[in-house]
Every structure is written in structure tokens, then in C-alpha cells.
C-alpha positions as CSV (number, residue, x, y, z in Angstrom):
1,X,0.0,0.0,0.0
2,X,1.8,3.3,-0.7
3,X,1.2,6.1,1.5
4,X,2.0,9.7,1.8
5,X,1.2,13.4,3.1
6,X,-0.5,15.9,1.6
7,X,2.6,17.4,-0.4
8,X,3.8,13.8,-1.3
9,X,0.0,13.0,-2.9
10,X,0.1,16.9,-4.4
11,X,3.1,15.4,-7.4
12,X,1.0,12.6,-8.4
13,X,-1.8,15.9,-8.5
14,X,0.1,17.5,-10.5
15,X,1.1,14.9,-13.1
16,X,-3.1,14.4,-13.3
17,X,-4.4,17.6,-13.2
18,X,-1.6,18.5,-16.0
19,X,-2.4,15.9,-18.2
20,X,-6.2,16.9,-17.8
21,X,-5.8,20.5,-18.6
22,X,-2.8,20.2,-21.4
23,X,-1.1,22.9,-21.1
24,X,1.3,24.6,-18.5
25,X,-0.4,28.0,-16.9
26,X,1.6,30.9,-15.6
27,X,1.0,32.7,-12.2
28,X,2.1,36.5,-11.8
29,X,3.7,37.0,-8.2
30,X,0.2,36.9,-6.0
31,X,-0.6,33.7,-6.9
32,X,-3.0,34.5,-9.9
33,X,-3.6,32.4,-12.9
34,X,-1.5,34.7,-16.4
35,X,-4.9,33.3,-18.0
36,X,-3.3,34.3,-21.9
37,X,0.5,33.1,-20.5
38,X,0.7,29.3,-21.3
39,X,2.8,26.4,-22.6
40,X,1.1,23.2,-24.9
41,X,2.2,20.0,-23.3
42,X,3.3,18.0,-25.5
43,X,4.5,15.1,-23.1
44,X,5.2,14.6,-19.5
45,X,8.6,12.3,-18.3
46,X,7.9,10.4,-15.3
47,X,11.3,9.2,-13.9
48,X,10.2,5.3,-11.9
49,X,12.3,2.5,-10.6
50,X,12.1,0.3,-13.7
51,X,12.7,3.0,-16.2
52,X,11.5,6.5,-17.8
53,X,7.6,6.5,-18.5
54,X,6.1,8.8,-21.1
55,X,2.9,10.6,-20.9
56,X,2.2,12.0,-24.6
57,X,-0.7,14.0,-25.4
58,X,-2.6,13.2,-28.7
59,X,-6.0,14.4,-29.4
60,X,-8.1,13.5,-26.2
61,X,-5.9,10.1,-25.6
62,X,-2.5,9.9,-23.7
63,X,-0.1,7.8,-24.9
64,X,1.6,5.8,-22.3
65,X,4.7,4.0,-23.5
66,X,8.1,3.0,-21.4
67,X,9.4,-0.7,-20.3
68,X,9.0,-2.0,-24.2
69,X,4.9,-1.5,-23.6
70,X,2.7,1.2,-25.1
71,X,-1.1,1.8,-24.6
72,X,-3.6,4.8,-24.2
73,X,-6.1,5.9,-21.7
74,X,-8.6,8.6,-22.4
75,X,-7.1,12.5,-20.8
76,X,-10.8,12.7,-19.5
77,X,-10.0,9.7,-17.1
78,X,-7.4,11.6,-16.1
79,X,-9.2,14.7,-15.2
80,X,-11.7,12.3,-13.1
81,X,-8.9,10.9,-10.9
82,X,-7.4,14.1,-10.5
83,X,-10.7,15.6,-8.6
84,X,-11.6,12.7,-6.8
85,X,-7.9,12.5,-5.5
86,X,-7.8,16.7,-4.8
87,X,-10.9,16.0,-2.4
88,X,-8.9,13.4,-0.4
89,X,-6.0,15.1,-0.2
90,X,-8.0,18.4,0.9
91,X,-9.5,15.7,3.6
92,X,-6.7,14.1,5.1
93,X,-4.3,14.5,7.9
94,X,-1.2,13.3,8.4
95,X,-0.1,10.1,6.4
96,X,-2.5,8.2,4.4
97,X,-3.3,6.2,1.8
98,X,-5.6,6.3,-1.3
99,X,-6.8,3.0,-2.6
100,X,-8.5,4.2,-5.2
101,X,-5.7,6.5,-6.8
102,X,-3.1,3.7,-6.0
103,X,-5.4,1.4,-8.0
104,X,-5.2,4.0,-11.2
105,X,-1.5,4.8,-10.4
106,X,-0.7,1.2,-11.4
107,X,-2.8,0.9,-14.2
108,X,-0.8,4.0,-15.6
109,X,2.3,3.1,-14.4
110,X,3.4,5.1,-11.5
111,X,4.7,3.0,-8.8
112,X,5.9,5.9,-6.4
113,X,4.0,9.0,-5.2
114,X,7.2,10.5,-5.4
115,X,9.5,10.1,-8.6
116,X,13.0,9.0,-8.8
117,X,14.9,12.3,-8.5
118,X,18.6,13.2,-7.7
119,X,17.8,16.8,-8.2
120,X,15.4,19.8,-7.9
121,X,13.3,18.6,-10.4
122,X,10.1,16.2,-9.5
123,X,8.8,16.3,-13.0
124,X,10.0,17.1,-16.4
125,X,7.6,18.7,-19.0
126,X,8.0,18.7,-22.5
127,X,6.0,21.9,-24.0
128,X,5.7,23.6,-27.2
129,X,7.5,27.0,-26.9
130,X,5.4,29.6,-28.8
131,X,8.4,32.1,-28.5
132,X,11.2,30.2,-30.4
133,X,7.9,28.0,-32.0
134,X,10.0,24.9,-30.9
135,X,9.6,21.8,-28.6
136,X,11.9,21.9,-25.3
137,X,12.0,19.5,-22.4
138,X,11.9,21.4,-18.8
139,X,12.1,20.3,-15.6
140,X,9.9,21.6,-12.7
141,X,10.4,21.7,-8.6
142,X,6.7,20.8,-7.3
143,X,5.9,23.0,-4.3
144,X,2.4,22.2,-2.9
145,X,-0.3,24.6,-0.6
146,X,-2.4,21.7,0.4
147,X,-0.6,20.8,3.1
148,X,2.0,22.9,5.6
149,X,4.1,25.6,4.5
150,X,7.2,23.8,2.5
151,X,11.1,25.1,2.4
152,X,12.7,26.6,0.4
153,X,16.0,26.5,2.2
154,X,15.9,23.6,4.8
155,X,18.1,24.7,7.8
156,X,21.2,22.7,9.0
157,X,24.3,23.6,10.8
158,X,25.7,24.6,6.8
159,X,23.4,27.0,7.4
160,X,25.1,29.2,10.3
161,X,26.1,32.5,10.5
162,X,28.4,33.3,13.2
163,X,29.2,36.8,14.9
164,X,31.7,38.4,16.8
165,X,30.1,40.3,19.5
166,X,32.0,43.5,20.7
167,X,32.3,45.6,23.3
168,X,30.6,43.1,25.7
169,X,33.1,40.6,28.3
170,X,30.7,38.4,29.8
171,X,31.5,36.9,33.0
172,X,30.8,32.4,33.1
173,X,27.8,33.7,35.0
174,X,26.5,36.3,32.9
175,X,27.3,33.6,30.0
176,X,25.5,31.1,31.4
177,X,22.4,33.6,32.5
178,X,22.3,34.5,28.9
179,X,22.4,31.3,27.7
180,X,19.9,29.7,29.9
181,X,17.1,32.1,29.1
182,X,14.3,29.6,27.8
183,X,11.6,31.8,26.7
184,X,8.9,30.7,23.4
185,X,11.2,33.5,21.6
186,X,14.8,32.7,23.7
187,X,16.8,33.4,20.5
188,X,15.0,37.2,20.5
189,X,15.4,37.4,24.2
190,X,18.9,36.0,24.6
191,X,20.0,38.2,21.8
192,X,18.4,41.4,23.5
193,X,20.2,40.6,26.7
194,X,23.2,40.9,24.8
195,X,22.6,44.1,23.2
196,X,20.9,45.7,26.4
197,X,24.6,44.7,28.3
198,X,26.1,46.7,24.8
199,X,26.7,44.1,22.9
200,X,27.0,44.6,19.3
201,X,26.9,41.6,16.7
202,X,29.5,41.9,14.0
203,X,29.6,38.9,11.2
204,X,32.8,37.6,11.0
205,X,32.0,34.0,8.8
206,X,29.4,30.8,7.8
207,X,30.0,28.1,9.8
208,X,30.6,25.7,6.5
209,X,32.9,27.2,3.7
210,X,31.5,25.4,1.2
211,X,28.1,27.3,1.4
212,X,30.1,30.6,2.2
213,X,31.7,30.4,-1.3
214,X,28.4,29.2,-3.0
215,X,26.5,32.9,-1.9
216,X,30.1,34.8,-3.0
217,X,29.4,33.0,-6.4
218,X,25.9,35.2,-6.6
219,X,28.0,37.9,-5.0
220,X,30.9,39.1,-3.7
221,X,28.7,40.5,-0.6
222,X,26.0,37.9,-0.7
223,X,27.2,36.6,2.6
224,X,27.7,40.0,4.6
225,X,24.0,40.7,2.9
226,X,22.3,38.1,3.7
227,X,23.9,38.0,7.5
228,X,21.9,41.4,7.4
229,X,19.0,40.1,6.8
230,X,19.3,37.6,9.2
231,X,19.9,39.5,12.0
232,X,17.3,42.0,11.6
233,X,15.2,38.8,11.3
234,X,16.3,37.8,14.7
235,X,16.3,41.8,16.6
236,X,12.9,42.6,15.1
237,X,9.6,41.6,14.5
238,X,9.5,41.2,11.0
239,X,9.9,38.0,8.7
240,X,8.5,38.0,5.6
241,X,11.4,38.3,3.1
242,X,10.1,41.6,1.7
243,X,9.8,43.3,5.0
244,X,13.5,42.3,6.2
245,X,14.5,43.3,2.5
246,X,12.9,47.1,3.1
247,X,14.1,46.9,6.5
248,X,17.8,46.4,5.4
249,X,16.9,48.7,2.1
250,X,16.4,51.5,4.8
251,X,19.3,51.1,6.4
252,X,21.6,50.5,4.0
253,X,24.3,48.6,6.0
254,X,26.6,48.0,3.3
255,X,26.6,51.9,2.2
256,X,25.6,51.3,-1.4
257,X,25.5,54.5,-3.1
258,X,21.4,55.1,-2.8
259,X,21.3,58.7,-4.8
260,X,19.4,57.0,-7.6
261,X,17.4,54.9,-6.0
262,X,19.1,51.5,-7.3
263,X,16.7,48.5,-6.1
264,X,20.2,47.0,-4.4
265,X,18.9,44.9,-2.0
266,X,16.2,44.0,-3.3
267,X,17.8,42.5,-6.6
268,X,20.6,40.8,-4.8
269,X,17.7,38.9,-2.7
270,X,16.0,38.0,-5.4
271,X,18.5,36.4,-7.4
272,X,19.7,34.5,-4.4
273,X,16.2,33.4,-4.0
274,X,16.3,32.4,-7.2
275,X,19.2,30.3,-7.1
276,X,18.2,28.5,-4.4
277,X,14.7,27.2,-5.8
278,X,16.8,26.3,-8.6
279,X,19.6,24.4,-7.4
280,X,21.5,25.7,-5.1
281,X,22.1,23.8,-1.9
282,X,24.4,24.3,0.9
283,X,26.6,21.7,1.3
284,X,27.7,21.3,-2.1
285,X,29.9,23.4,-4.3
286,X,27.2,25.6,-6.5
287,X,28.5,26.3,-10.3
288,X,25.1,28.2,-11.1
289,X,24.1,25.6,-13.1
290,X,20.0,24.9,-12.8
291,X,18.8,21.2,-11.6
292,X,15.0,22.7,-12.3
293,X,15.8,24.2,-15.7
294,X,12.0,24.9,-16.3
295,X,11.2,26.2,-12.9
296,X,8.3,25.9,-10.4
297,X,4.6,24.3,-10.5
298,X,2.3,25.7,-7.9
299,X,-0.5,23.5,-6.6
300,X,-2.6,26.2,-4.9
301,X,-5.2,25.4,-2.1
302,X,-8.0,25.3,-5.2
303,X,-6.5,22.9,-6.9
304,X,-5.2,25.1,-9.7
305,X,-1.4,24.1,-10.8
306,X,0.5,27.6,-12.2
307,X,3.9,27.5,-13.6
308,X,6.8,29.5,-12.8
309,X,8.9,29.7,-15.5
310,X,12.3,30.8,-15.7
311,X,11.5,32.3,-19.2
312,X,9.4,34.7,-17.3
313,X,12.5,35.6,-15.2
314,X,10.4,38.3,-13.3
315,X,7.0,36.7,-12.6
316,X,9.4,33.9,-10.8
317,X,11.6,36.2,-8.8
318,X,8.5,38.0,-7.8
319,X,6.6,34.9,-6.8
320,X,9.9,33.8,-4.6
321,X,10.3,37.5,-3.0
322,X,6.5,38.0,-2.5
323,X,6.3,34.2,-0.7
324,X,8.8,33.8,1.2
325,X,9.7,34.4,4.9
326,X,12.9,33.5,7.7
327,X,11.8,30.8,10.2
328,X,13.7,30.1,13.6
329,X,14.4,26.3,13.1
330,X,15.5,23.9,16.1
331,X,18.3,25.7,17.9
332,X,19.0,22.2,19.8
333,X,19.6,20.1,16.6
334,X,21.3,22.7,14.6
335,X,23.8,24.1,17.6
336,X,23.0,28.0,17.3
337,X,22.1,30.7,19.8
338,X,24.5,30.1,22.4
339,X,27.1,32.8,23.6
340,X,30.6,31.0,24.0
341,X,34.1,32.2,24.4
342,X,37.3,31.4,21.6
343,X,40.6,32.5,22.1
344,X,39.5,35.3,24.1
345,X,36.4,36.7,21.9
346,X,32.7,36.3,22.3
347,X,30.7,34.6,19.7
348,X,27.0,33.7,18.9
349,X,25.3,32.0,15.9
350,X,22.4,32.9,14.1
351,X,20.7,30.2,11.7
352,X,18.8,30.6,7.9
353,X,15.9,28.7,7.4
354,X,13.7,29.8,4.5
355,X,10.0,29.1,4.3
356,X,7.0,29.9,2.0
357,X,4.3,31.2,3.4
């Protein structure tokens, strides 16, 4: 019996609901369907244990053909099983299963909720490009709102920032006072103790090199930037990427030259965003080459799927800086937001988690 959660079932949605409507539909960066911004599908890849399956559209038939077999199913049926199977999903909890769909999974060969994937990309489309009037194969990162809020940068202990703090020499008492602060907000509140004693966070490094180098790849400043961000995230009240991106915008910590009104912040955040949903991880060496080279499908709480394409560079970027918020992940498991002491100097880590909203 397979068995899944809501953004598990939400792939085998979107292969359905796809074939159903035949065509790939853009979003604009509030969630809304680009109703005259779409993409033919010609064929979908579907990547299983035993082999590459093909899904190509013909008329009102799909032709199903991998493992030496080939046969077709009506693109109606599929429509049926994808609104029976967005009701389930819509009424589920936790980890189920879904006799029904599993039963017409089979019978079209999909053996995994999930498909086979080293990379980014859950599904790859083939579409007919009305631009260049050619046929192209993408592939698409599935991000689902039927179930909880997914990442878009999973946290880890790649994923800290560490500080210098200055002008503050901590006693072991005061050290451990600070540190043993165990408030629902203890990062906030530890982190105001500091500063309330005059302590003043200075970024000094990541804690992993390899991700370090990966954001001076997008730019030279990426990782002062984004340490920025972070700990206006952690002193404030804001999250949402767009209000820590004004926030910073305001204050202009790295002293860009503001007397035209350049977007600097703004547009550095977005292509790292970008890079991220792409293929960007932090624990291996990034060379800006794109796992998802078509870019994102949307499965929105209504069942509609939109497409994020990297074509339409700005819709995408928009989507990402418009969706997108910090999240305080599991100080415990990831070691961060402790004072401590080295050779002499006073440290504390901050951590980057990034979540859709």
C-alpha cells in the first residue's frame, strides 16, 4: 500500500491535473492564474524505478509508453482521478493512503507517489514554446499549498552564521544567564540581553565554507547581505522576506551609493532566492548551473497548478520575493544561539531557514 502526506500525494496531483488540462499555466507573483501566458504539453517524463515513462498527449488520448509497452487511456479519465484524489488530499491528515488512486496509479504506471529524483526537479515537461515555436524539455520543482508551509531552504548547521560580539566581556555567570534564558522567543530574548549589556553583533564568517563560497558565487557580498537580513530577522519583529528586504533597504548597512534609487537589496535577494529554488544547496559546491531548468509548479489550495517559469524571469523572482519568509528552526539540533568564548572573543550563531508562506 503506498502512503504519503498531503505534499507527497500533491506530485501525483500535479502529473493528473496537467495531463487533464494540457497545457502549463503561468502565475504572476500573487498567486493568480496569467490566464493568456501558457505552454502546450506535449509530453510529461515520469522518472520510476524500472525506467523512464512517457505521458504523450494526442487528441483527447494519452499515450503511455516505457518498459517496451505502449497503450492509451482517455485524458478525461485523467481529469476524473485528478478531482476525486484533490478532495482526499484536501481531507486528510497526516499520512494516508488512497486505494483508489493507488489502484489507477498502477494501471498508468506510476509506482511511487514520489518520482526517482537526484535533483530539484520532481517532473519534467515537454512543451511547445510559442516564442522560439520549438519543442523543449523542462524540468519543474513541485511546491504544494495543500498541506504545511514547505522550504525553500531547509536549515542545518551549513546554514550558520556566526558573529563576533563586541564591546561586551561576559562573566561564566553572565554567560550562562544569557544562555539559559528559555523563553517561546529565547533566540529574540537571549539576543536582547546581549545588546541591552552593549553588545554589538558583528559577522565575522558561515560556519561551512562550502556554502560561504556558493553565496560569494551570486556575489561578492552575498554573505555579509544576507547576514543582514538575518539579524534583523532575529532583533525585530519582521519576517516575511520583503519586509527584512525594506528593513535592510532602509538602512543601507553595506553603504551602497542610494542617490538613484538603485533596487540594491532588493535584486541581490531575489537572485539568491532564485538560485536557491533552482539548485542551489548548501553543502555542495554551487557552479550556477540549474537542476529545475523549467522552474516551479504551484499546486494552490483550489486545486489550480500555475507555472513559474524561468523564461518569465520576473514573474518567478517575484513569486519567490512576494512568498517567502525567515523561520527560527531547532536551535538544539542545529547548535546555534548560544554565547561561548574562543581564544578570548565572544561569539553567537544565528541560523537561515527559509519558508513559504
Amino acid at each position: 500500500m503506498i502512503t504519503g502526506n498531503k505534499g507527497e500525494w500533491s506530485e501525483i496531483y500535479a502529473l493528473f491535473k496537467l495531463i487533464g488540462d494540457q497545457k502549463l499555466i503561468a502565475g504572476d507573483a500573487d498567486l493568480n492564474m496569467v490566464e493568456n501566458l501558457f505552454y502546450p504539453i506535449i509530453k510529461i517524463i515520469r522518472t520510476e524505478t524500472g525506467g523512464n515513462y512517457q505521458y504523450k498527449l494526442t487528441g483527447d488520448l494519452v499515450l503511455i509508453s516505457g518498459d517496451n509497452e505502449e497503450f492509451r487511456i482517455s485524458i478525461h479519465t485523467f481529469s476524473e482521478q485528478a478531482a476525486k484524489l484533490l478532495n482526499v488530499i484536501k481531507g486528510s491528515k497526516g499520512s494516508f493512503s488512497i486505494p483508489e488512486t493507488e489502484a489507477f496509479m498502477k494501471s498508468v504506471r506510476c509506482g511511487t507517489i514520489k518520482a526517482k529524483s537526484t535533483s530539484k526537479t520532481d517532473i519534467r515537461i515537454v512543451v511547445h514554446d510559442q516564442q522560439i515555436n520549438q519543442s523543449v524539455e523542462l524540468g519543474f520543482s513541485i511546491k504544494s499549498q495543500l498541506g504545511g508551509d514547505s522550504t525553500l531552504l531547509n536549515a542545518g548547521k551549513t546554514t550558520n552564521f556566526i558573529y563576533q560580539i563586541n564591546h561586551f566581556k561576559p562573566s561564566p555567570e553572565e554567560i550562562n544567564t544569557i544562555n539559559g534564558i528559555d523563553t517561546p522567543n529565547k533566540i529574540k530574548d537571549r539576543i536582547d540581553a546581549i545588546s541591552k549589556n552593549g553588545g554589538i553583533f558583528s559577522y565575522t564568517n558561515l560556519e561551512n565554507s562550502v556554502f560561504e563560497n556558493n553565496l560569494v558565487l551570486i556575489d561578492s557580498l552575498m554573505p555579509v547581505l544576507l547576514s543582514e537580513l538575518i539579524k534583523t530577522f532575529y532583533m525585530t519583529k519582521f519576517s516575511s522576506i520583503i519586509d527584512l528586504t525594506e528593513s535592510i533597504t532602509n538602512s543601507n548597512p553595506l553603504n551602497y551609493d542610494n542617490q538613484f534609487s538603485h533596487t540594491f537589496y532588493e535584486y541581490k535577494i531575489k537572485r539568491l532566492l532564485t538560485d536557491i529554488a533552482l539548485g542551489m544547496t548548501p553543502s555542495k559546491v554551487w557552479s550556477g548551473i540549474y537542476d529545475a531548468t523549467g522552474g516551479y509548479l504551484i499546486v494552490k489550495e483550489n486545486g489550480d497548478v500555475l507555472c513559474y517559469h524561468i523564461y518569465n524571469r520576473n514573474h518567478f523572482e517575484d513569486y519567490l520575493f512576494n512568498n517567502t519568509k525567515l523561520e527560527t528552526a531547532s536551535s538544539t539540533r542545529h547548535e546555534f544561539g548560544n554565547l561561548y568564548e574562543k581564544n578570548g572573543q565572544f561569539y553567537f550563531k544565528l541560523n537561515l531557514q527559509i519558508r513559504f508562506k
